[in-house]
C-alpha positions as CSV (number, residue, x, y, z in Angstrom):
1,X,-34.8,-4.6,-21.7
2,X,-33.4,-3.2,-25.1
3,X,-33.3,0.2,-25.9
4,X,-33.3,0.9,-29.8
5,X,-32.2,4.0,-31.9
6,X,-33.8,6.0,-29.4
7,X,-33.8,9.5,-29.4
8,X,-35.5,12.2,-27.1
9,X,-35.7,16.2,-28.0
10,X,-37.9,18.9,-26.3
11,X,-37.8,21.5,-29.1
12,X,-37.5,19.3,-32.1
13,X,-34.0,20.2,-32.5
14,X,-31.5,19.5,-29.4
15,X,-31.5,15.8,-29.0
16,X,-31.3,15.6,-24.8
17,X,-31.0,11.3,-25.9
18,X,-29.0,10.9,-29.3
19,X,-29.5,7.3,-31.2
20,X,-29.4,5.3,-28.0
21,X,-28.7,1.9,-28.5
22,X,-28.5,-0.1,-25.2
23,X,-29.4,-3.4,-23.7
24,X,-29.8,-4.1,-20.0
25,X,-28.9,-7.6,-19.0
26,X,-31.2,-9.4,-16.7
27,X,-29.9,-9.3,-13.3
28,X,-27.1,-6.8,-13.9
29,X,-26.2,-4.0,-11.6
30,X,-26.3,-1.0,-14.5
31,X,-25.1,2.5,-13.8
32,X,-25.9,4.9,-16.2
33,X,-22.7,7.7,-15.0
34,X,-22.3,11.2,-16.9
35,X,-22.3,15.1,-16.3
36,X,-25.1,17.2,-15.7
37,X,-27.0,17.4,-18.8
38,X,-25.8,14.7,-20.4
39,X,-28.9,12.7,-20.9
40,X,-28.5,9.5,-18.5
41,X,-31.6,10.9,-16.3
42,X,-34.0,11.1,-19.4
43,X,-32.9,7.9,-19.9
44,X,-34.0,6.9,-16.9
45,X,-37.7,8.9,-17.3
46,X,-37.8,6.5,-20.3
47,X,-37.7,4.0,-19.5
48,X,-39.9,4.3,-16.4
49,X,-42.4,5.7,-18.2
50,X,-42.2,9.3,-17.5
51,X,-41.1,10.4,-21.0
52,X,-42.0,9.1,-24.3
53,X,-39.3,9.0,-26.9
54,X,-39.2,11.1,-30.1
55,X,-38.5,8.2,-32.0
56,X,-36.7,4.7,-31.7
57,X,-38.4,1.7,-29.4
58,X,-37.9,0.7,-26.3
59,X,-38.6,-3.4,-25.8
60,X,-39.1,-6.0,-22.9
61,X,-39.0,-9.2,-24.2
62,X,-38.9,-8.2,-27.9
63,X,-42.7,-6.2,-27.6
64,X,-42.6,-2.5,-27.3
65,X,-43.7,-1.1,-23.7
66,X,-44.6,2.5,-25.6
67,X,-48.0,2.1,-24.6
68,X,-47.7,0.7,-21.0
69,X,-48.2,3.2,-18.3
70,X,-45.5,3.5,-15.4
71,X,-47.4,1.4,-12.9
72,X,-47.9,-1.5,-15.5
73,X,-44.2,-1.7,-16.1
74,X,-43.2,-3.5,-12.9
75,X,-40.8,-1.2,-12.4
76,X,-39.8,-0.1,-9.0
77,X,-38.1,3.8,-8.7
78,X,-36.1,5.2,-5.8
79,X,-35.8,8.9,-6.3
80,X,-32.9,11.3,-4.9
81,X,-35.3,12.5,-2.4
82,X,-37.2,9.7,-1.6
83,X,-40.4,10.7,-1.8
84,X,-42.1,9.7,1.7
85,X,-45.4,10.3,2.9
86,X,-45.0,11.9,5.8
87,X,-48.4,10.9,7.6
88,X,-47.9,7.5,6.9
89,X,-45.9,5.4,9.0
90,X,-42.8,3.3,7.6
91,X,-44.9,0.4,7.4
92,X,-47.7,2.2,5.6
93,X,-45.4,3.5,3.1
94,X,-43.4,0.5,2.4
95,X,-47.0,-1.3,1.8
96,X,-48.4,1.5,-0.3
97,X,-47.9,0.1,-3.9
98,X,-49.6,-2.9,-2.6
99,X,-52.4,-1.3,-1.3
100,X,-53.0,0.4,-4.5
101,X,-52.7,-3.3,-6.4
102,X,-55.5,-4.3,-4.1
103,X,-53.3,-7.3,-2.1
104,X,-55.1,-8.7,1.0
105,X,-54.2,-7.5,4.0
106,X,-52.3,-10.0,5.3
107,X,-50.2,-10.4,2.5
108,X,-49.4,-6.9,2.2
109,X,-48.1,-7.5,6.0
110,X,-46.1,-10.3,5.1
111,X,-44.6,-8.9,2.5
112,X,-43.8,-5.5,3.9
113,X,-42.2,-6.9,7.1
114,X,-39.9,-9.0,4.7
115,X,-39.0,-5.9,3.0
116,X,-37.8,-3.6,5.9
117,X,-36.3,-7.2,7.3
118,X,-33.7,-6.8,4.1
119,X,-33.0,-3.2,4.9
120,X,-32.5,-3.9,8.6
121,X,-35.6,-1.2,9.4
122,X,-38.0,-4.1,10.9
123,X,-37.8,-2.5,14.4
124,X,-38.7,0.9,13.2
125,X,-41.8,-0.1,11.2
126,X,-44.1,2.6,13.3
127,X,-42.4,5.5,13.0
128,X,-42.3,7.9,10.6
129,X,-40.5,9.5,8.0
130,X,-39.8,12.8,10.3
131,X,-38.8,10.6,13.4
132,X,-35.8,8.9,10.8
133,X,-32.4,10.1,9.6
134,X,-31.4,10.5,6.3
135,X,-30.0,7.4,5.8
136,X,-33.0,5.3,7.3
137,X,-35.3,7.2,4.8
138,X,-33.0,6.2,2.1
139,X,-33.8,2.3,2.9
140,X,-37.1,2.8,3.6
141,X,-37.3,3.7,-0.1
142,X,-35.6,1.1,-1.4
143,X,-37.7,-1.8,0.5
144,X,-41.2,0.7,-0.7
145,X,-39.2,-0.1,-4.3
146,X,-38.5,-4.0,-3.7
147,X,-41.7,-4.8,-1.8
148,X,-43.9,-5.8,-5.0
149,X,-40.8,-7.9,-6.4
150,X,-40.5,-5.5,-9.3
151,X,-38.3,-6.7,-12.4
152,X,-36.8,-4.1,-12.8
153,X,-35.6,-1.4,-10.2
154,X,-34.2,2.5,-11.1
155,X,-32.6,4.3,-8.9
156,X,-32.3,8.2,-10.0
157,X,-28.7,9.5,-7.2
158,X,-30.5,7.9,-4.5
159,X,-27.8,9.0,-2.1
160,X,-27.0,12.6,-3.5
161,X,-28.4,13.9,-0.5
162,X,-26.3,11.9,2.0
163,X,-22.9,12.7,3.8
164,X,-19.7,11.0,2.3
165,X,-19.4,8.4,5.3
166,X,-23.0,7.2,5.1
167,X,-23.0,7.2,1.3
168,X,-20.6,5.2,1.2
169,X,-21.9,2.8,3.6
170,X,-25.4,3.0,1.7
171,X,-23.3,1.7,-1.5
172,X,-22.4,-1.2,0.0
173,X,-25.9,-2.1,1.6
174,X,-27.6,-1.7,-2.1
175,X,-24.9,-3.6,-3.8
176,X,-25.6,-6.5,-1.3
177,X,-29.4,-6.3,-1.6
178,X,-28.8,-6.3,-5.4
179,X,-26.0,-9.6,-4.7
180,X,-29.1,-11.2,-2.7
181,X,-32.0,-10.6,-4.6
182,X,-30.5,-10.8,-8.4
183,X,-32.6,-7.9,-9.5
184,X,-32.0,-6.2,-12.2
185,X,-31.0,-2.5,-11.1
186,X,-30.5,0.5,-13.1
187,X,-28.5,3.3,-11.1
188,X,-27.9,6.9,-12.1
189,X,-25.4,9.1,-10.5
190,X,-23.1,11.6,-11.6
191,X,-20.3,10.5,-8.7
192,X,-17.4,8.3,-10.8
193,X,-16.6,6.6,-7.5
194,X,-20.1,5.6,-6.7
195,X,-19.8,3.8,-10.3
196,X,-17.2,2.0,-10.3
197,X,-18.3,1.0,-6.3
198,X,-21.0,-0.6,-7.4
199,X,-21.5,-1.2,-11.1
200,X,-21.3,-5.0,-12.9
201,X,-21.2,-2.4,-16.0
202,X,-21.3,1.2,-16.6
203,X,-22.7,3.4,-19.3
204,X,-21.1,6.7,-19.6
205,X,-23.0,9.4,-21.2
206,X,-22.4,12.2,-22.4
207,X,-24.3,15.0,-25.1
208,X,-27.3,12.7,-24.9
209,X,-25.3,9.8,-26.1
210,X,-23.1,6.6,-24.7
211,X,-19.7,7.1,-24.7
212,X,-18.1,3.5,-23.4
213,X,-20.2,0.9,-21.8
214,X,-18.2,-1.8,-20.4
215,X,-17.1,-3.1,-16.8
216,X,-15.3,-0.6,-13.8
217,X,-12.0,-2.1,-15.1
218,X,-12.2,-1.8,-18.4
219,X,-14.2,1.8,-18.1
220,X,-10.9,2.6,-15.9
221,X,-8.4,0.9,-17.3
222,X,-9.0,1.2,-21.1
223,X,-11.3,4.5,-21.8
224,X,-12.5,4.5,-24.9
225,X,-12.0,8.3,-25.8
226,X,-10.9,11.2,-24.1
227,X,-13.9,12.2,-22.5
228,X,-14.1,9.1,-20.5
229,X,-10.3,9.6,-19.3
230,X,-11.1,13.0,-18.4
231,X,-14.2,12.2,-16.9
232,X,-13.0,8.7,-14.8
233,X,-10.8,9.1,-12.0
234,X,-7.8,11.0,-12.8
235,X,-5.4,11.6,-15.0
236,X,-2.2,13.4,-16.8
237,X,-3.1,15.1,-19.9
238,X,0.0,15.8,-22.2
239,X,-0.4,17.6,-25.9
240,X,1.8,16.4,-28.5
241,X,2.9,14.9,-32.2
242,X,2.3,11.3,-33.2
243,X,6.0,10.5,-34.0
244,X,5.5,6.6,-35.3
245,X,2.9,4.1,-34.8
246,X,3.5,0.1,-34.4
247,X,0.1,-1.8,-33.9
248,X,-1.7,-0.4,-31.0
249,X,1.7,1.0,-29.5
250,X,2.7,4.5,-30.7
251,X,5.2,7.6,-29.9
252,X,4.1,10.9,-29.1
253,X,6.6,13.8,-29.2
254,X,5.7,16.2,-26.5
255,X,6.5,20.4,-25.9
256,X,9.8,20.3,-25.2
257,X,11.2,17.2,-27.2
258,X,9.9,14.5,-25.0
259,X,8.9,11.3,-26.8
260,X,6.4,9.8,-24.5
261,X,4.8,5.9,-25.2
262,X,1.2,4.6,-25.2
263,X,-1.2,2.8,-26.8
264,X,-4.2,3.5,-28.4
265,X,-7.2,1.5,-29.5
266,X,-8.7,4.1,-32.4
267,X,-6.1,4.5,-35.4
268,X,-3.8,7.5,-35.3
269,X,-1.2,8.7,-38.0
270,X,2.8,10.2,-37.7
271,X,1.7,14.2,-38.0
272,X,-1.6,13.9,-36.1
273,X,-2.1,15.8,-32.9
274,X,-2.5,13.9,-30.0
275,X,-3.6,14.1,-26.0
276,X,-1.3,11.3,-24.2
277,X,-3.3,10.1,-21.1
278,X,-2.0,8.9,-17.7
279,X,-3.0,8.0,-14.6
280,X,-1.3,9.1,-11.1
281,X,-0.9,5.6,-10.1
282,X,1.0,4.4,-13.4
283,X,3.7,6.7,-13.2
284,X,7.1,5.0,-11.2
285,X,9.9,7.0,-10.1
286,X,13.6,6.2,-9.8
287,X,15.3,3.5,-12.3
288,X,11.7,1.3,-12.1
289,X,11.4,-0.1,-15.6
290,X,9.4,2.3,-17.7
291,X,9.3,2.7,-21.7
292,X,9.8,6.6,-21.9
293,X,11.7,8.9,-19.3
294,X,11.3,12.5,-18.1
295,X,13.1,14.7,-15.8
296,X,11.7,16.7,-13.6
297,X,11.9,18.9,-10.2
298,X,9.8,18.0,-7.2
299,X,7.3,20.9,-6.8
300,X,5.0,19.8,-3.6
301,X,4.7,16.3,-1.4
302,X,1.3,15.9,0.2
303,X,0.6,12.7,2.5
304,X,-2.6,11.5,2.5
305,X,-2.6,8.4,4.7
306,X,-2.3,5.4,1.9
307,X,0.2,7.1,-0.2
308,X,1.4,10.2,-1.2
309,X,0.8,13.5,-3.9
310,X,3.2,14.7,-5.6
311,X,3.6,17.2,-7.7
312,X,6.7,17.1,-10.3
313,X,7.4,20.1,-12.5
314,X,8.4,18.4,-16.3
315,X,10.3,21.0,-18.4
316,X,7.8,22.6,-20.7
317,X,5.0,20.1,-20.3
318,X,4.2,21.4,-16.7
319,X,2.9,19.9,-13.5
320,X,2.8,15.9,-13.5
321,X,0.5,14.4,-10.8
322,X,2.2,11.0,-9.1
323,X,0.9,8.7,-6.8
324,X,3.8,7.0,-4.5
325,X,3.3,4.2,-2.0
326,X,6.8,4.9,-1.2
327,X,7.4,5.3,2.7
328,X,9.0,8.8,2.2
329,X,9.6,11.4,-0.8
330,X,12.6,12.9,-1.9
331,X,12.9,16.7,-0.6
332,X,11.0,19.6,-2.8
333,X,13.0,21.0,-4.9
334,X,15.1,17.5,-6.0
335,X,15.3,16.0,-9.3
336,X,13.1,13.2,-10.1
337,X,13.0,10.7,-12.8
338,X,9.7,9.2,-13.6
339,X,8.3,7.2,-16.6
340,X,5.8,4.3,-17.4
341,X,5.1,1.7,-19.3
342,X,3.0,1.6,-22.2
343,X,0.5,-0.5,-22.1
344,X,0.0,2.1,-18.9
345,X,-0.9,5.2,-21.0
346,X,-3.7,5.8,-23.5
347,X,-3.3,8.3,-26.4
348,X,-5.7,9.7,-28.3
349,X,-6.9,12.2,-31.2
350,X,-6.4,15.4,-29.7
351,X,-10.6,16.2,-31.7
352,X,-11.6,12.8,-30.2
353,X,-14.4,12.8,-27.5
């Protein structure tokens, strides 16, 4: 499935998709992760069939599906909500899109029992939706979605409307349906963590167009701009003046006369402003090896089971976040040294997004 220079606007003037380019691999676990408004869920509507683009094509096998209708696009869709009949039993609503294609009966029984036997619901087959949590709805939708054998399967935050324990747990059984039945699966949420849970690759989005697309690690690890470190997990934003450059390593020269060290993958110049990005878990404390030193006061020590927050008060650059797996933390109100290495911290154009 190949998305090409597509572009989606309601008004003729705000593009809600901007010059999407995109292909989705066959058999891939794709999450399509962004803010509110950012135009992953049109994306989505496109390319089930729910929205036409403005302009640009949107291929399966190199032949435009423009004209296809959403129920000749083998295309199964798992919506936030579900989307249950509630008159009709589990059973009935699983076998619904094979009723409508006219299957024999017994086929559609076959096939529907094999469907709630992947979601573990076999036993529940007569009940309905009312009589069945949230979570139990949720997998009722996706074996509804996987009973026809569909090539492609979107999921629109199938699990927004889940508690954090059973979400979780509902990530896990969808990323081993997807292992087991090598669908390809197209996922949109807005939760980072869900992403990089579940993803083979991730798109992020944002003002109607994709920002990095890549694996969790690299997505994580390298962010492409400074949208995508602000937006993935979290990080230490510093403001400062590229001091010197060397290949992909540079020197930033922070408020207050700190030269901090990073590397960036976009090309940056001695006078340019610059946001220096790290993450909690790269800074080290104490004489651990690190390519640029601060000093600072400990402000606030939190424990949170698997390590501990704290808060370090830097000079004139403010509050840096560390994460320690250390057993214990020096008393507030200490001095602390802390640093990192390089290849540790991203920098980037202070305009770049």
């Amino acid at each position: 499935m190949r998305f090409v220079g597509v572009h989606k606007t309601y008004d003729g003037v705000n593009r809600v998709v901007d010059d999407l380019d995109l292909d989705i691999l066959r058999g891939e676990f794709l999450t399509l992760l962004g803010p509110s408004g950012s135009g992953k869920t049109t994306t989505l509507m496109l390319l089930a069939g729910f929205e036409a683009p403005t302009a640009g094509a949107i291929l399966l096998d190199g032949r435009s599906i423009a004209a296809l209708p959403p129920h000749r696009r083998e295309i199964g869709m798992v919506f936030q909500h579900y989307a249950l009949f509630p008159h009709m039993t589990v059973a009935e609503n699983v076998g619904f899109p094979l009723s409508v294609r006219r299957l024999p009966k017994s086929e559609i029984a076959t096939r529907v029992e094999r469907a709630l036997a992947m979601v573990q619901l076999a036993a529940l087959a007569g009940r309905r939706p009312a009589q069945l949590s949230g979570g139990q709805q949720q997998r009722v939708a996706v074996a509804r979605a996987l009973v026809y054998q569909p090539k492609l399967v979107l999921m629109d935050e199938p699990l927004g409307a889940l508690d954090k324990q059973l979400r979780e747990q509902m990530q896990l059984e969808i990323r081993r349906l997807h292992r087991d039945l090598g669908v390809t699966m197209v996922y949109v949420t807005h939760d980072q963590s869900e992403a990089l849970t579940m993803s083979d690759r991730i798109a992020v989005f944002h003002q109607g167009r994709i920002q990095q697309i890549g694996t969790p690690e690299s997505i994580y690890d390298r962010p492409a701009n400074a949208f995508v470190a602000r937006f993935i997990g979290e990080n230490n934003r510093v403001t400062g003046t590229v001091e010197r450059v060397d290949g992909g390593r540079c020197a930033v020269r922070a408020v207050g006369g700190a030269i901090l060290a990073g590397t960036s993958g976009a090309a940056l110049a001695p006078g340019q402003l610059a946001l220096v990005s790290v993450r909690p878990e790269q800074i080290v404390l104490g004489d651990a090896p690190a390519d640029c030193a601060l000093h600072g006061t400990l402000a606030e020590a939190i424990y949170l089971g698997d390590h501990l927050r704290l808060r370090i008060a830097v000079d004139e650059m403010g509050d840096i976040v560390v994460k320690s797996h250390s057993a214990q933390a020096p008393a507030v109100g200490a001095s602390v040294r802390l640093g990192w290495r390089a290849e540790d911290c991203r920098v980037f154009r202070l305009d770049q997004d």
